[in-house]
N, C-alpha and C positions, 0 to 999 in steps of 0.2 A: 413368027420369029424362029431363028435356027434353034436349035437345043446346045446345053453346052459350051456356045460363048460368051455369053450374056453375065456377068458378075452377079451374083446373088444378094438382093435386096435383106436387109435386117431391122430390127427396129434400133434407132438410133435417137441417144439426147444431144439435144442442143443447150448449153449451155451460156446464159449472156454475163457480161463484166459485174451488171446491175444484179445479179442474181436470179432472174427468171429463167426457168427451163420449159422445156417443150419436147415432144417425141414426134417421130416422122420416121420414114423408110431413106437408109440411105445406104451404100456402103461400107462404109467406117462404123464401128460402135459410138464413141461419141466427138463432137463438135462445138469447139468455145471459139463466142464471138465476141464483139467487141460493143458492137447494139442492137438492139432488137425493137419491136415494135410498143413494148411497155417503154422506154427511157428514151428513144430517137424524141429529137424536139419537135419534129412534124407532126407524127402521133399522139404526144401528149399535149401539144396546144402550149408549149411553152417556148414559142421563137423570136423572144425578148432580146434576145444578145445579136441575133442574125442581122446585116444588113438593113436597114430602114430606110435609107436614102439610095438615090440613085448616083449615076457616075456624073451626070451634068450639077445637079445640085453639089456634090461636093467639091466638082470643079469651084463653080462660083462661090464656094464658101473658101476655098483656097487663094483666090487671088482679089479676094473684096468684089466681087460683082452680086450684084444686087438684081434680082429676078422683076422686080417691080419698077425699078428707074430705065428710063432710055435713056443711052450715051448719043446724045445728039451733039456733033459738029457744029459750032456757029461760025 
């Protein structure tokens, strides 16, 4: 690496909404986020509210079609 252009690393907090911090080398002294890997709902196993159905099933929940009956023409 060249000398001299390079911005000088410091140690920097991270800050999350939830209250958790953390330290790391960044440029800035410190940095507030919004989530992080304690409260994100992927990480803690709580993805209860997310999506559970797909787009077909709530098609068919929208217009009465029924996944089990066939619409047969007589």
């Amino acid at each position: 690496m060249k000398k001299n252009i390079h911005p000088e690393l410091k140690d920097c907090t991270i800050t999350c909404a939830c209250g958790a911090s953390f330290t790391t080398k960044s440029t800035k002294d410190n940095i507030s986020i919004e989530v992080c890997s304690e409260c994100h709902p992927f990480y803690t196993g709580k993805q209860g509210r997310n999506k559970k159905t797909g787009n077909i099933e709530k098609f068919n929940r929208k217009y009465g079609l029924d996944s089990n009956k066939e619409n047969k023409a007589a």
